[in-house]
MMTF fields as JSON, N, C-alpha, C and O atoms, coordinates in Angstrom:
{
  "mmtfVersion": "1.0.0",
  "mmtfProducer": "UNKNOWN",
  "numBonds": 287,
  "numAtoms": 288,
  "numGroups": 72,
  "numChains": 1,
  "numModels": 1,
  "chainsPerModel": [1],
  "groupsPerChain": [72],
  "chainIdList": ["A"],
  "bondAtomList": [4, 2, 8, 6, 12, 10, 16, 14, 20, 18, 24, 22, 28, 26, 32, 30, 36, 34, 40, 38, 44, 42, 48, 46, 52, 50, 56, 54, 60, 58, 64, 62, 68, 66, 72, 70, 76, 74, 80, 78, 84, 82, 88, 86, 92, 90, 96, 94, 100, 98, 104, 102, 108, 106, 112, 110, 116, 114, 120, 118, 124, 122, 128, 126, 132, 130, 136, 134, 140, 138, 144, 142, 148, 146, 152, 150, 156, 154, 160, 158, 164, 162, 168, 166, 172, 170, 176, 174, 180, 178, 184, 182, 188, 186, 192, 190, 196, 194, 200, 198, 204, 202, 208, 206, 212, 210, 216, 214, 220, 218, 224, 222, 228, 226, 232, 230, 236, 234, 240, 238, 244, 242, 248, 246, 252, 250, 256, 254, 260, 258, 264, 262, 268, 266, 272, 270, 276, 274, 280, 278, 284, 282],
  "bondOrderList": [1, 1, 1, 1, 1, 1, 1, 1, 1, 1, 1, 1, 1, 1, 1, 1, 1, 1, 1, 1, 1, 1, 1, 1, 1, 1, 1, 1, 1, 1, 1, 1, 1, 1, 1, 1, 1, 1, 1, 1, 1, 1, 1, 1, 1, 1, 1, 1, 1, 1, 1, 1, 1, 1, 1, 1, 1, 1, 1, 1, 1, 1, 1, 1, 1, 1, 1, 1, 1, 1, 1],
  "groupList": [{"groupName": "UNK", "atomNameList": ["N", "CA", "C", "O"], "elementList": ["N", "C", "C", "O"], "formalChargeList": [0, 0, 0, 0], "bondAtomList": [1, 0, 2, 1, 3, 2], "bondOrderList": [1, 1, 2], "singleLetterCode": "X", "chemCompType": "L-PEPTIDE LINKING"}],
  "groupTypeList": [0, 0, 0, 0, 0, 0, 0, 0, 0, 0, 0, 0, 0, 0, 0, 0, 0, 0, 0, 0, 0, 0, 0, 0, 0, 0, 0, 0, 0, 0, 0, 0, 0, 0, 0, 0, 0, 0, 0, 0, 0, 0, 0, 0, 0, 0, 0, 0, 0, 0, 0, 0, 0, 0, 0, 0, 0, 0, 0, 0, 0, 0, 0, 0, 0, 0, 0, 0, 0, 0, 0, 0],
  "groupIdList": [1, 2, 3, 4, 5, 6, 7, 8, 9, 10, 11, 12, 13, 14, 15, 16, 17, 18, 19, 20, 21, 22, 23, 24, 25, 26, 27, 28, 29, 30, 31, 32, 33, 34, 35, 36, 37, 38, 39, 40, 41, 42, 43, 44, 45, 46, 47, 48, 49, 50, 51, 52, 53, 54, 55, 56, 57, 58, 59, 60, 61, 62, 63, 64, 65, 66, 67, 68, 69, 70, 71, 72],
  "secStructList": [7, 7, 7, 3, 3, 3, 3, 7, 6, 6, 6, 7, 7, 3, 3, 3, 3, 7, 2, 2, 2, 2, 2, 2, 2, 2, 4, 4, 4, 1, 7, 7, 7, 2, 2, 2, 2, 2, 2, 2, 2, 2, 2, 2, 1, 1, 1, 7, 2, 2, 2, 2, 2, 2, 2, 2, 2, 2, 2, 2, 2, 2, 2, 2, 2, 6, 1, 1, 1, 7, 7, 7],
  "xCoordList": [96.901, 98.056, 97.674, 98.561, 96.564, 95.638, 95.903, 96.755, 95.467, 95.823, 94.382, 93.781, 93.925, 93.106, 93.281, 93.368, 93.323, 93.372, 92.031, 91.033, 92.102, 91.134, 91.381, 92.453, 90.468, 90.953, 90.167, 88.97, 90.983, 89.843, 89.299, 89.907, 87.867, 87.32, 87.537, 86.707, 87.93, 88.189, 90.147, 90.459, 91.024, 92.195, 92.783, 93.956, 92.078, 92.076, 93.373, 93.915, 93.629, 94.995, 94.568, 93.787, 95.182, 94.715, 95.912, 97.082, 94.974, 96.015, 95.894, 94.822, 96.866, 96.91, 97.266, 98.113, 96.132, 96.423, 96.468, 95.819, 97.613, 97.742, 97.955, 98.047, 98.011, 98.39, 97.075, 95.875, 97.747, 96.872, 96.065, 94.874, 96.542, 95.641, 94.613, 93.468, 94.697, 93.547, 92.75, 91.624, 93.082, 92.324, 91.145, 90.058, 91.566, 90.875, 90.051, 89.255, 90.004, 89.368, 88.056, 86.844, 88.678, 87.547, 86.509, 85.286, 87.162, 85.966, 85.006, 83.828, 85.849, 85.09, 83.725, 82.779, 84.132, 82.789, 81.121, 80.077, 81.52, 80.334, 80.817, 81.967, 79.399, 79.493, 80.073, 79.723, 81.238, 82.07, 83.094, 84.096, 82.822, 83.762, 85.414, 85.776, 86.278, 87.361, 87.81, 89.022, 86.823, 87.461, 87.212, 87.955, 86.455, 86.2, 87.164, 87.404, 87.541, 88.594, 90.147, 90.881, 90.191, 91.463, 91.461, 92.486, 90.166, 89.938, 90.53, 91.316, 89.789, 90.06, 91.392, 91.938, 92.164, 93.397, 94.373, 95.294, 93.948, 95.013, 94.757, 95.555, 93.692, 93.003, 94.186, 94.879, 93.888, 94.569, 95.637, 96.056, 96.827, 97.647, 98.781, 98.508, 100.102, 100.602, 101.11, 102.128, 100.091, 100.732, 99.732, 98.57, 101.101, 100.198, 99.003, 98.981, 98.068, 96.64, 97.175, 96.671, 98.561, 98.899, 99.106, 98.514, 99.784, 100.064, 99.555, 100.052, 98.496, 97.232, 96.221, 95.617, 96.193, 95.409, 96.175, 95.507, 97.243, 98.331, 98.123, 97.874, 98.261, 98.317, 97.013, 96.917, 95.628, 94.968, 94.315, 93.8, 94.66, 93.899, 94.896, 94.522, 96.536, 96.78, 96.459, 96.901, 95.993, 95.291, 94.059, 93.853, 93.323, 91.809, 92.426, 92.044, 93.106, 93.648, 93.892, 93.571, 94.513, 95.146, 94.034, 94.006, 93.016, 91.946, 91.65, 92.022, 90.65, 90.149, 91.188, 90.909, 91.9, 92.516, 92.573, 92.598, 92.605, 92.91, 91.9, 91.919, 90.351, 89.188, 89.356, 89.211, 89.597, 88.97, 87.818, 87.279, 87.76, 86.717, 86.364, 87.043, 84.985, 84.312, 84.603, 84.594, 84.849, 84.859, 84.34, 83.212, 85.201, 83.731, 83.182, 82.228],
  "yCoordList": [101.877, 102.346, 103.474, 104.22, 103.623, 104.844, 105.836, 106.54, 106.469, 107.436, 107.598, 106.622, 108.978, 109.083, 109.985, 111.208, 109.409, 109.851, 110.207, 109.492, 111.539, 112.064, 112.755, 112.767, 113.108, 113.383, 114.874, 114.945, 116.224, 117.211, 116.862, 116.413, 117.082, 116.86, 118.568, 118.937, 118.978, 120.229, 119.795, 119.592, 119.737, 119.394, 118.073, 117.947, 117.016, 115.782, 114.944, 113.894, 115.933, 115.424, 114.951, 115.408, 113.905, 113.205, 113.54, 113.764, 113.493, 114.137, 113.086, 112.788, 112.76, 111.671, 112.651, 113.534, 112.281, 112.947, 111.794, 110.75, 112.272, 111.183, 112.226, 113.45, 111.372, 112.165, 113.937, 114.076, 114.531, 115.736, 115.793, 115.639, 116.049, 116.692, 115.481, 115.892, 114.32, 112.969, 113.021, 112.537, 113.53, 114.226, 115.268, 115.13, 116.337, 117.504, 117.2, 118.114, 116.056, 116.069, 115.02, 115.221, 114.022, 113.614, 114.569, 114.472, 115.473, 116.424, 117.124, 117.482, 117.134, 118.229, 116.93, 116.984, 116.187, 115.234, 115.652, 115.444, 116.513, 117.543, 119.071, 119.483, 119.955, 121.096, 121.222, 120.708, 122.266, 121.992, 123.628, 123.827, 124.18, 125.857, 125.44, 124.387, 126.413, 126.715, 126.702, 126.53, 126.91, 127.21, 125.902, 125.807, 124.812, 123.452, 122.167, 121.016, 122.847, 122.447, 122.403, 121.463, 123.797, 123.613, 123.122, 122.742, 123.203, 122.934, 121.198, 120.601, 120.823, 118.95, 119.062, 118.095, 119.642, 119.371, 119.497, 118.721, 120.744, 121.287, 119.949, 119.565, 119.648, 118.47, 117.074, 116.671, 116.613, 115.293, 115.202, 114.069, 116.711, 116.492, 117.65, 118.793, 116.774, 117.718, 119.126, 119.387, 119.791, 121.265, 122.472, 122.524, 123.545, 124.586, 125.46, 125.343, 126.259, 126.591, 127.581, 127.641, 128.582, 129.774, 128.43, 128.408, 127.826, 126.348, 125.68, 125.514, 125.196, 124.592, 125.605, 125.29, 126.801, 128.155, 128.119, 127.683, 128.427, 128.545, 127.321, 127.547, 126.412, 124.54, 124.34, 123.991, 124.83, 124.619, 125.436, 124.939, 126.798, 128.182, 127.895, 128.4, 126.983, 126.656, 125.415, 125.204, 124.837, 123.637, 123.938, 124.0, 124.104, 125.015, 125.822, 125.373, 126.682, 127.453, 126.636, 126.83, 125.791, 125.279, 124.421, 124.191, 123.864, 122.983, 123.766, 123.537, 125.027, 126.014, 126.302, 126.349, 126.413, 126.782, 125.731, 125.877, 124.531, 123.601, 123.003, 122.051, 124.038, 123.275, 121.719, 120.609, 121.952, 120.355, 120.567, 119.752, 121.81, 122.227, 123.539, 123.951, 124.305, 125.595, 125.758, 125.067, 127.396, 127.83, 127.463, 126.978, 127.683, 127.196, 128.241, 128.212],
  "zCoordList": [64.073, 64.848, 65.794, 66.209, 66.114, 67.321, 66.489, 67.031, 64.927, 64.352, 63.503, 63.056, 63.351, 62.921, 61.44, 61.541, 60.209, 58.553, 58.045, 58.14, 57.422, 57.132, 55.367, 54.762, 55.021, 53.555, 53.301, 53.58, 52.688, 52.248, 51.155, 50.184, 51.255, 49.917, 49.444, 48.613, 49.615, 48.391, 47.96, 46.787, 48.899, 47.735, 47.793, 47.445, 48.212, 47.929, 48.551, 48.207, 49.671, 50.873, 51.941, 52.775, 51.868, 53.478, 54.268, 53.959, 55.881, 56.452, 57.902, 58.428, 58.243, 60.011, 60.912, 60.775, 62.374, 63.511, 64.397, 64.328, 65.497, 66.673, 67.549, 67.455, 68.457, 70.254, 70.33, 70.09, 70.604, 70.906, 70.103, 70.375, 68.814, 67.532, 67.465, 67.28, 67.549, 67.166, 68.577, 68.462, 70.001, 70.832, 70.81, 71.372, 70.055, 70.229, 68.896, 68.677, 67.82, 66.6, 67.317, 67.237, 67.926, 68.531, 69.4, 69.3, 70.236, 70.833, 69.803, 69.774, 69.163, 67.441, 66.87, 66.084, 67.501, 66.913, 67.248, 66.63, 68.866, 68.781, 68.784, 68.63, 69.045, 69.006, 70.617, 71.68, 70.185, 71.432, 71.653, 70.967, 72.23, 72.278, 72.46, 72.985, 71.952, 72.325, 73.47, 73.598, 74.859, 75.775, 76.399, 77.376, 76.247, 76.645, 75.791, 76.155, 74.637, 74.137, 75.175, 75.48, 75.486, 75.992, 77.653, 78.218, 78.291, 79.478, 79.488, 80.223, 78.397, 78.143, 77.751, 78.283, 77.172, 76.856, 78.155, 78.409, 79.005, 80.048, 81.47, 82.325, 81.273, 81.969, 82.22, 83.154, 80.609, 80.067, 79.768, 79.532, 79.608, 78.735, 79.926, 80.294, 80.288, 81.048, 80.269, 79.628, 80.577, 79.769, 80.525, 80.928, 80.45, 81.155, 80.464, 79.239, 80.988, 80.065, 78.959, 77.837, 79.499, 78.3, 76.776, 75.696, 77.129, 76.431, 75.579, 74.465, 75.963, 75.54, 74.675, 73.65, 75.298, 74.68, 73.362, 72.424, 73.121, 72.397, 71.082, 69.898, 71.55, 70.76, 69.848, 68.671, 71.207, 70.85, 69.149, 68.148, 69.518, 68.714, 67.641, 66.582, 67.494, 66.19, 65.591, 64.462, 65.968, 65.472, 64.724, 63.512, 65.7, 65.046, 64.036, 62.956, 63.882, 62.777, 61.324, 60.152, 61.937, 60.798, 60.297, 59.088, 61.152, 60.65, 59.312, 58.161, 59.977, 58.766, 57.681, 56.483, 57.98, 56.611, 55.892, 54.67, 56.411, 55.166, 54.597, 53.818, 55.326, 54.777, 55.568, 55.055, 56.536, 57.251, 58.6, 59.349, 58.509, 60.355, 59.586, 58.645, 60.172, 59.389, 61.529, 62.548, 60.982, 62.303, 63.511, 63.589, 64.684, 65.927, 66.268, 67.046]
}
């Protein structure tokens, strides 16, 4: 269904991303900065950069915390 399910191996929750978030997980497939993160997002996705800065730095947030991404 264009959705990408992933599972933590530390608390054993899978979790589905689509639209933006299944975007920016694919960039995470390489080593890739924050600020090329949101460059591709403000790029592809009609939204302004405070926006995207914003979307992006809680996503990444929330990655780490849930143990699914180690800092960039």
């Amino acid at each position: 269904d264009g959705e990408t399910v992933m599972m933590s191996v530390t608390t054993g929750k899978y979790f589905a991303l689509r639209g933006i978030a299944k975007f920016i997980w694919e960039l995470l497939s390489e080593p890739v900065s924050l600020v090329k993160i949101v460059d591709a997002v403000e790029t592809n996705y009609a939204v302004s950069r405070a926006q995207a800065e914003t979307d992006c730095q809680k996503f990444i947030d929330e990655l780490v915390a849930k143990d699914l991404l180690n800092t960039l």
